[in-house]
C-alpha positions as CSV (number, residue, x, y, z in Angstrom):
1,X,190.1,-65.3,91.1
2,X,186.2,-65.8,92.3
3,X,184.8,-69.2,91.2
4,X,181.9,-67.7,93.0
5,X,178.3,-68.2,93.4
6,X,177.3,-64.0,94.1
7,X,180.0,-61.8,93.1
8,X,180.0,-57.7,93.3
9,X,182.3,-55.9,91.3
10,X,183.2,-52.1,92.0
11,X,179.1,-51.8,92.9
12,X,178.1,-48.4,94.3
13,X,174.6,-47.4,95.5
14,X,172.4,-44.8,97.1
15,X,168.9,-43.9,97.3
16,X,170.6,-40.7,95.6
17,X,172.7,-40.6,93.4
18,X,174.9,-37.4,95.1
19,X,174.4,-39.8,98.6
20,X,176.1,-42.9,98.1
21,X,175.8,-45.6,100.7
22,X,177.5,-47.8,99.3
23,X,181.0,-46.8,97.0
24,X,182.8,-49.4,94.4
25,X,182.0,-52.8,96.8
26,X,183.8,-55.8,95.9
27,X,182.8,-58.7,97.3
28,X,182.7,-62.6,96.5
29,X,180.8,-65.4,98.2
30,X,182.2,-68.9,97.1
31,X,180.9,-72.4,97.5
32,X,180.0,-74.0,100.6
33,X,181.6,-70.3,102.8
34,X,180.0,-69.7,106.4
35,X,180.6,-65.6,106.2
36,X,179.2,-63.1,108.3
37,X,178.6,-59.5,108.4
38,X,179.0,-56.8,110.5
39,X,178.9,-52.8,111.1
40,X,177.2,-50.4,112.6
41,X,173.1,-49.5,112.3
42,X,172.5,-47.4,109.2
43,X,176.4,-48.8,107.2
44,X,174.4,-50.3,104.5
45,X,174.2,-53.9,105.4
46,X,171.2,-55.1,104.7
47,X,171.4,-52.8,101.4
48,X,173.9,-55.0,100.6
49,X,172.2,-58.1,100.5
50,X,169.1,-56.6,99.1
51,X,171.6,-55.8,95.8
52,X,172.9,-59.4,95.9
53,X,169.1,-60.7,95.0
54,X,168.0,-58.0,92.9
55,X,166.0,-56.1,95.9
56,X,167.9,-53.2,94.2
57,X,169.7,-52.7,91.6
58,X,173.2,-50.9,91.3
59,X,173.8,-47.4,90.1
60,X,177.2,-49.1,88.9
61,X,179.2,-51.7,88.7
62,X,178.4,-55.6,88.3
63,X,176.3,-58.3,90.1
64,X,177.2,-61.9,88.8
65,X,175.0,-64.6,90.2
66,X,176.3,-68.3,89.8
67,X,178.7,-66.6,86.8
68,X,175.4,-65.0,85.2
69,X,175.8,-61.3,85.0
70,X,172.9,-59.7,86.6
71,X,171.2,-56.4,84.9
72,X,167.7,-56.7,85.0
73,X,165.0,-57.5,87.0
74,X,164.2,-60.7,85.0
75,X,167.5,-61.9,85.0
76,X,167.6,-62.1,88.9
77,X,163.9,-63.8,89.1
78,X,166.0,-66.7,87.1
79,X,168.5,-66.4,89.1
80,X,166.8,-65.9,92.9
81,X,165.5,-69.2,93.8
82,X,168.5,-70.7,94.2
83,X,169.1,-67.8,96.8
84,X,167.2,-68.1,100.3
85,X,166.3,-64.8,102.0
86,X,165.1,-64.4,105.5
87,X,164.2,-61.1,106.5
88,X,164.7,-59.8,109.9
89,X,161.3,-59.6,110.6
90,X,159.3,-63.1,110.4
91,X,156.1,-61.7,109.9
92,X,157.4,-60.2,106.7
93,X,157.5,-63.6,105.2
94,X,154.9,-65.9,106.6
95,X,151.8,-65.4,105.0
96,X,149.5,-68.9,105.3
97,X,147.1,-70.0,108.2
98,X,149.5,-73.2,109.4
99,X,153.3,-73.9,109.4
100,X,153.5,-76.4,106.8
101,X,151.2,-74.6,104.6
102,X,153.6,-71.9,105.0
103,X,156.7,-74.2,103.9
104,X,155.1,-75.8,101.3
105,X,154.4,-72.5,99.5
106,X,158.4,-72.2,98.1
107,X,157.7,-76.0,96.1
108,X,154.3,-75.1,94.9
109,X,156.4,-72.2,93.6
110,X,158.9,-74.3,91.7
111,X,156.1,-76.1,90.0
112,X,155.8,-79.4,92.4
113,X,152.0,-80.3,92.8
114,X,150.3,-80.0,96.0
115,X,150.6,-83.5,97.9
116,X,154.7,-83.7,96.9
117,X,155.1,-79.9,97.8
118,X,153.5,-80.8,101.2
119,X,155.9,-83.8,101.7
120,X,158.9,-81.8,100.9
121,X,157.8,-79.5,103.7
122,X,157.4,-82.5,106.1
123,X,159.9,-83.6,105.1
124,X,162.2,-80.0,105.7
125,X,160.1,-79.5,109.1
126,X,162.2,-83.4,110.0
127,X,165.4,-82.3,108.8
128,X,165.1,-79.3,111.4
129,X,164.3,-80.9,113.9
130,X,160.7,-78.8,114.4
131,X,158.3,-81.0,112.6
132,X,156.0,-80.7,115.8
133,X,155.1,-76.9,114.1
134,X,153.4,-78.6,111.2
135,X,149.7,-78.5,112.1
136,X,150.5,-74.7,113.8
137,X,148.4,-71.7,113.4
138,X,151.1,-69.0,112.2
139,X,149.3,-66.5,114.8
140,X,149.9,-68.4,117.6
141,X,154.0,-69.2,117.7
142,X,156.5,-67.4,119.1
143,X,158.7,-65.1,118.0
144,X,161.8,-67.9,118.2
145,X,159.5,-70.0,116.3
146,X,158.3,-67.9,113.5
147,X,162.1,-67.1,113.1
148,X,163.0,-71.0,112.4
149,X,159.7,-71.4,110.3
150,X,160.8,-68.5,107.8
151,X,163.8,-70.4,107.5
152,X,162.2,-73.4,106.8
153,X,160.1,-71.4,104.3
154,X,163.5,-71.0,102.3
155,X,165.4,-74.1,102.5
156,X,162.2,-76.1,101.5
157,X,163.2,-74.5,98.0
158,X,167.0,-76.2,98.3
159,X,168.9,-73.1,97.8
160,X,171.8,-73.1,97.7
161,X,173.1,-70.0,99.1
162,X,171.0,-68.5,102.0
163,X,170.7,-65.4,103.7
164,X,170.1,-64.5,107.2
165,X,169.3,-60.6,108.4
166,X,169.7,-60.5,112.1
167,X,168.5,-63.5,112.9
168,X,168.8,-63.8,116.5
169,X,166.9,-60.4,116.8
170,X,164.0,-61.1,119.5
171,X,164.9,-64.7,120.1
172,X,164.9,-66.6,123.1
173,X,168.1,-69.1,124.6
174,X,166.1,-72.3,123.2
175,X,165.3,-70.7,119.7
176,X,169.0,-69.1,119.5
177,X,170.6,-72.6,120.3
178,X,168.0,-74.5,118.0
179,X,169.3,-71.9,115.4
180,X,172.8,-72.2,115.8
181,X,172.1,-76.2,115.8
182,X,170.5,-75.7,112.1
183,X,173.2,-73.5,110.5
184,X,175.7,-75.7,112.0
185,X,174.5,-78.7,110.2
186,X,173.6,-76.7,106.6
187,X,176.0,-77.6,103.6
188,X,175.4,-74.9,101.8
189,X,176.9,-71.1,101.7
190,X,175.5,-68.7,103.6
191,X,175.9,-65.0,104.4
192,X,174.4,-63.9,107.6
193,X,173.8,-60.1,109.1
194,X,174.2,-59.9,112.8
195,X,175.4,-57.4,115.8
196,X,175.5,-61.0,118.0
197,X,178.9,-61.5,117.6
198,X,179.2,-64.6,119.9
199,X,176.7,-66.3,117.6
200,X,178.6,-65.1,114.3
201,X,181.4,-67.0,116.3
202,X,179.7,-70.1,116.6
203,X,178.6,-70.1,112.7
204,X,180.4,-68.7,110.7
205,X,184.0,-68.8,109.5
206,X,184.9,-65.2,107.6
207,X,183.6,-62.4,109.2
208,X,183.4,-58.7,107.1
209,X,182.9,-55.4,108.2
210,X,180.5,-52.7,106.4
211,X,182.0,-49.6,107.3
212,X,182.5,-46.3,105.5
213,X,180.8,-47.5,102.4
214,X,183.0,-50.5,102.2
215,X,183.5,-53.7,102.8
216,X,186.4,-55.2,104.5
217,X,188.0,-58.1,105.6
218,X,190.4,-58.8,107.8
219,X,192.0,-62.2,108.3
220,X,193.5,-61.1,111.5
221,X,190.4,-60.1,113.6
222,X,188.7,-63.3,114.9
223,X,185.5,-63.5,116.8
224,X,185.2,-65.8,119.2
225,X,183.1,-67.1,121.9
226,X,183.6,-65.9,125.3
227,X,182.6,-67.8,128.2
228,X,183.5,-66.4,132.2
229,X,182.1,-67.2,135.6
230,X,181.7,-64.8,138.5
231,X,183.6,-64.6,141.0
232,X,181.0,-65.0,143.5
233,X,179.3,-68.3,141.6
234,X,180.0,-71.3,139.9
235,X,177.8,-71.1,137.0
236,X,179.1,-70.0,133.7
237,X,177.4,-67.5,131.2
238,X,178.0,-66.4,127.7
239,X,179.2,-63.1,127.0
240,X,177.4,-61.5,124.1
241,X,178.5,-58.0,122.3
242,X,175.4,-56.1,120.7
């Protein structure tokens, strides 16, 4: 049984309805799990999660968010900020002149006022470790940095499931390891998209494959990190599979 906080049940889905991309999905994501999720480009994974926070809806079968059936546009918008989403592209989600104006926008959201949503976002900046952004034009960071400000953007709202789409897309060593640092420290369940399967390795526990309009697990196929030197050097690198 799922004591679960986003649960599928036998959902299908496709832009039409004689194309499915998607075909009787069960899935369950339970407190405090590290999961990610794999497959190859076009499998449907990022239609996936866009179905688990009412992105789209299901041309059958059941979404159940935090034991709340789902149906309805206005039941996810109840339902939606306790789920953090950050889209693959950064730009797609930072919209304000500076950083912590930026971050501050999920509180003001949630009714705070201005001067305690601004301290939460200092305060979320601290906890990550990149309270130096703050004062930051938006325009000016780079790409690693937009990345870990989107996701400040989200867990300024304390969700508490988030939701990563191919995070490490674009990003340099430093931003990657801050990243890995972050998750690593979260106590909350996330789900997180990714080809990087060396990073999946470092965060996640469960890993589930998207393939042929399902998903599957399988206990027995573990990622893991893989570290070698050449032959002709002493210094190590990381392997990574894209």
């Amino acid at each position: 049984m799922c004591n679960s906080l986003i649960q599928l049940k036998n959902v299908s889905f496709g832009y039409k309805k004689t194309e499915l991309i998607l075909e009787k999905i069960n899935f369950c994501l339970q407190k405090n799990e590290k999961i990610g999720l794999i497959g190859p480009n076009g499998s449907g994974k990022t239609t996936l999660v866009f179905l688990m926070v009412g992105l789209l809806l299901p041309l059958e079968g059941e979404i159940i968010l935090f034991g709340k059936k789902c149906i309805k546009e206005k039941d996810f918008q109840q339902i939606r900020p306790k789920i953090g989403f950050v889209f693959q592209n950064a730009d797609d989600q930072l919209i304000f002149p500076t950083v912590l104006e930026d971050v501050a926008f999920g509180p003001l959201n949630l009714g705070f006022k201005p001067q305690k949503a601004l301290k939460i976002a200092q305060k979320t900046l601290e906890k990550l470790g990149i309270a130096d952004l703050g004062p930051r034009n938006i325009f000016n960071l780079s790409g690693g940095e937009k990345k870990l400000v989107s996701i400040a953007t989200v867990l300024s709202m304390s969700p508490q499931v988030l939701i990563l789409d191919e995070p490490t897309t674009g990003l340099d060593e430093h931003s990657r390891s801050k990243l890995i640092e972050i998750l690593k420290k979260l106590d909350i369940a996330y789900i997180i998209i990714s080809h990087d399967y060396d990073f999946l390795a470092r965060i996640t526990k469960k890993q589930y494959i998207l393939r042929d309009k399902q998903v599957i697990y399988d206990p027995t196929i573990v990622l893991h990190k893989h570290e070698h030197a050449h032959p002709l050097g002493y210094i190590p690198h990381r392997h990574e599979n894209k």
